[in-house]
C-alpha positions in Angstrom: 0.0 0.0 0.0 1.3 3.3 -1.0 1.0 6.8 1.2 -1.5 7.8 -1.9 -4.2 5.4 -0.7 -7.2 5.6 0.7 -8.9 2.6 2.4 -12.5 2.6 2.9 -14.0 -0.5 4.8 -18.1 -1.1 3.4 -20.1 -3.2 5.5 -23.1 -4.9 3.6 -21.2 -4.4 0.2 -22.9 -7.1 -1.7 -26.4 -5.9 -2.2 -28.6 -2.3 -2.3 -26.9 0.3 -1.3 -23.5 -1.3 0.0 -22.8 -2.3 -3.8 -23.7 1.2 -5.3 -20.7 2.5 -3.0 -18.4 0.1 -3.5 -18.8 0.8 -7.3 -18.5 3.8 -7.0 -15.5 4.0 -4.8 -13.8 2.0 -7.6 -11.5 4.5 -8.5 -7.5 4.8 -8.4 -6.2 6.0 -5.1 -8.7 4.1 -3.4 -8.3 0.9 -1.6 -11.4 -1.5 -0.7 -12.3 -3.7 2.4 -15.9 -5.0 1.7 -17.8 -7.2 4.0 -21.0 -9.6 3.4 -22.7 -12.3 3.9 -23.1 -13.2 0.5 -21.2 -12.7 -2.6 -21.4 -10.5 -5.7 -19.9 -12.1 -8.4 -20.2 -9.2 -11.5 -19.3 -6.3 -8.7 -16.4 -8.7 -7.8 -15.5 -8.5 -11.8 -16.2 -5.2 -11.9 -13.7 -4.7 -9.0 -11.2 -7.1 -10.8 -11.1 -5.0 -14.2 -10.9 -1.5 -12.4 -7.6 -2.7 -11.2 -8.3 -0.7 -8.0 -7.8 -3.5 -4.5 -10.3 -4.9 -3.0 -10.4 -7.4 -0.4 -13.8 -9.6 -0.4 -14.8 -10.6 3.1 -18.1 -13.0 3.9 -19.0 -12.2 7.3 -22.3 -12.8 9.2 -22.9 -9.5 10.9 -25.1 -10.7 13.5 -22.2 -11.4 15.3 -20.6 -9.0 16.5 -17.2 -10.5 18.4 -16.5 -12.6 14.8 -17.0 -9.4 12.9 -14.3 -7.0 15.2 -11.4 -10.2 15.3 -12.2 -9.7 11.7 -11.7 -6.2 10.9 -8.7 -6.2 13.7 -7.0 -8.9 11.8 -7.4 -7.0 8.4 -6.3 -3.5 9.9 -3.3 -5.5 11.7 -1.9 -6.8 8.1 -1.8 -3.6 6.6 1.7 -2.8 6.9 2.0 0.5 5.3 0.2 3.6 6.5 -2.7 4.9 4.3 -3.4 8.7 3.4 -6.7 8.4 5.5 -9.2 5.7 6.8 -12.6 5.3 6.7 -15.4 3.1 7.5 -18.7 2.8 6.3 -21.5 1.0 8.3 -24.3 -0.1 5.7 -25.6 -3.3 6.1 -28.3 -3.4 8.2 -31.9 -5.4 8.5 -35.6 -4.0 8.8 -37.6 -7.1 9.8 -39.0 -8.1 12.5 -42.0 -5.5 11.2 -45.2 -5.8 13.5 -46.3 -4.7 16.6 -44.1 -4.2 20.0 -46.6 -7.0 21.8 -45.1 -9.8 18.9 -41.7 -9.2 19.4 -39.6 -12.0 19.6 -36.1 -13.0 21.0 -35.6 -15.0 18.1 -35.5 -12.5 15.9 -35.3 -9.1 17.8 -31.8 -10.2 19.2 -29.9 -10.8 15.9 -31.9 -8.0 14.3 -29.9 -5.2 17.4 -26.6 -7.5 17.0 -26.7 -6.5 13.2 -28.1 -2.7 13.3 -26.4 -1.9 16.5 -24.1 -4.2 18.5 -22.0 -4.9 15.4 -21.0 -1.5 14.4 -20.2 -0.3 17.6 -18.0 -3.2 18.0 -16.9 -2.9 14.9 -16.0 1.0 15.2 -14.3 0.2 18.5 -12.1 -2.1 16.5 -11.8 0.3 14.2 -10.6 3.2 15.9 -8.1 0.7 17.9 -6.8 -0.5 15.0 -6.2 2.7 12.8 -4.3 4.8 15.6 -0.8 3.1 14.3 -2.0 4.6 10.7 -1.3 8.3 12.0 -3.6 9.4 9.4 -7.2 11.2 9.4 -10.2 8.4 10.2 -13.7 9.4 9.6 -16.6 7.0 10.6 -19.6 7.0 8.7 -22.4 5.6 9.8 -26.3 4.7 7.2 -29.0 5.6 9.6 -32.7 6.2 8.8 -35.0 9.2 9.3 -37.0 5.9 11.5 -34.3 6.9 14.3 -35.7 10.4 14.8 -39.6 9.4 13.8 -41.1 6.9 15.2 -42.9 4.4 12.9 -45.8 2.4 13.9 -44.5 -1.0 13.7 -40.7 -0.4 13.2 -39.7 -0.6 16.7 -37.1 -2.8 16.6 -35.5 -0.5 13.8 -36.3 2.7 15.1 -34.6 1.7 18.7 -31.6 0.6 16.5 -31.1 3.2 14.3 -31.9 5.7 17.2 -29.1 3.9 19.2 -26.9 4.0 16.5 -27.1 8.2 16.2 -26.8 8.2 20.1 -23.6 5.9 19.5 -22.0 8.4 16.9 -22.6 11.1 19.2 -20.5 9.3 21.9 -17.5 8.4 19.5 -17.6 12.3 18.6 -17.5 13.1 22.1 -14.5 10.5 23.2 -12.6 11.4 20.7 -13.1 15.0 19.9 -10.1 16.4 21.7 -7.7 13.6 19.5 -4.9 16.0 17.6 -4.2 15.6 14.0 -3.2 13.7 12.1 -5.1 11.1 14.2 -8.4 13.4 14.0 -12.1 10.9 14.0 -14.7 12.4 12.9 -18.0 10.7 12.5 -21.3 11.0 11.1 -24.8 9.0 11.5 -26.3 9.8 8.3 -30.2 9.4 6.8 -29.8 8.4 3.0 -33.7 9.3 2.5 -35.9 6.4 0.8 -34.0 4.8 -1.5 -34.9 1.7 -4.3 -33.3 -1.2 -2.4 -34.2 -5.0 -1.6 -35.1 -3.1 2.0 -37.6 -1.3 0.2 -39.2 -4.4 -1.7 -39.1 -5.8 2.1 -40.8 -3.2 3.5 -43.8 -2.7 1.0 -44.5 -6.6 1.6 -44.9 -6.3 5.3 -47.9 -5.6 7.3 -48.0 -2.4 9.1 -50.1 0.4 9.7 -47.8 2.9 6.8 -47.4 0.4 4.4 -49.5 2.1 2.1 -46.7 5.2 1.5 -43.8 3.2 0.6 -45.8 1.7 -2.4 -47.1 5.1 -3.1 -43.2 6.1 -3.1 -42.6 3.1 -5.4 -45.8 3.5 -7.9 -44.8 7.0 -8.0 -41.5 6.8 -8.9 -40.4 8.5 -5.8 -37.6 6.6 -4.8 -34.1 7.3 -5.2 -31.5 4.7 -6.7 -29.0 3.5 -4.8 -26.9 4.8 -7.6 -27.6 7.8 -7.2 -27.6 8.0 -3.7 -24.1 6.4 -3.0 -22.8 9.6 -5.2 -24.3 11.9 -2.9 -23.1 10.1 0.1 -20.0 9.7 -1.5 -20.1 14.1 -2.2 -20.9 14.0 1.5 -18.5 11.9 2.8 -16.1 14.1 0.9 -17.0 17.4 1.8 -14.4 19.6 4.3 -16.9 19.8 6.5 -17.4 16.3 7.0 -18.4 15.7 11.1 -19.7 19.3 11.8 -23.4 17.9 11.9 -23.3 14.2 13.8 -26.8 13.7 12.7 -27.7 14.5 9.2 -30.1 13.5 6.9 -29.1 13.5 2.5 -32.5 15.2 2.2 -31.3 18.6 3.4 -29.2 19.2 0.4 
């Protein structure tokens, strides 16, 4: 790895919203860490023939202690500083959908291990990991205008997300006094409603707002996840970065 690089670590890189940024992060200078639990054989050729590296990971996200060993073991073998580090929690789940009186363990628990316990963990890891780098680290985290707005129905993912923010806050609060080049900044940040196998997920269920997400879809009100990894990607990018821990793509 040369100083010129920049490594980004995606989580969720396979599908939705996790691909479109890996794609589009596919440029020289950049250097990929993409984790999933399943694979993506034409963006892993796509990867191949831009000539950029990436390193394909298949991790189940629901647990969190297997997911930090693995991002620890993969910051530990980088042996040459990189220009600046960033990580990118995507992946994330929606279901269980339904009322708070049918919640489950069975599926609650590995629904807050994936949306939650994992990216703290994960970030932790992270931010261990990186200080040998000496370089600028910027967390950035996909939350969901359900962590400010309650949804009827979305408990489980509103309490997650909603943690999540809360969590960013925290990181920026620990680590706001950190002198450069070391400097974290991080970001929880609401992508708006975008066209993603979440989406086909969510207009399936059975809850009392279903009817607006298939309006959004009938409508052709959704935003591509093309689209909105380059906006993301503007955002992650901007000099700015950090000053607004909670933000939402839909303000600009």
């Amino acid at each position: 790895m040369s100083e010129a690089d920049h490594l980004y670590i995606i989580t969720g890189a396979s599908r939705g919203l996790g691909a479109a940024l890996t794609n589009a992060l596919l440029v020289p200078g950049n250097r990929l860490v993409c984790v999933a639990r399943s694979r993506n054989l034409e963006l892993e050729r796509v990867a191949t023939m831009s000539g950029v590296p990436v390193a394909w990971h298949l991790q189940d996200l629901s647990q969190p202690a297997s997911a930090a060993g693995w991002l620890s073991s993969v910051l530990e073998s980088q042996d040459q500083p990189p220009a600046s580090a960033t990580l990118i929690l995507n992946a994330g789940v929606v279901e269980p959908i339904g009322p708070v009186s049918r919640l489950q363990e069975s599926t609650l628990l590995p629904h807050l291990l994936t949306n939650l316990a994992t990216p703290m963990i994960m970030t932790g890891a992270f931010l261990e990991r990186t200080e040998k780098f000496d370089c600028p680290r910027k967390v950035l985290a996909i939350s969901s205008g359900a962590a400010r707005h309650p949804i009827e129905g979305w408990s489980a993912y509103c309490a997650g997300k909603a943690g999540l923010d809360m969590f960013i806050r925290s990181v920026n609060a620990e680590y706001a006094g950190t002198p450069a080049p070391r400097t974290v900044r991080a970001v929880a940040l609401a992508p708006g409603v975008v066209d993603t196998g979440m989406q086909d997920t969510i207009r399936n269920a059975d809850f009392a707002q279903v009817q607006r997400f298939r309006d959004l879809k009938a409508n052709q009100q959704l935003a591509s996840a093309e689209e909105t990894a380059g906006r993301i990607l503007a955002y992650l990018h901007r000099p700015d970065f950090g000053s607004t821990e909670l933000d939402d793509l839909r303000n600009y």
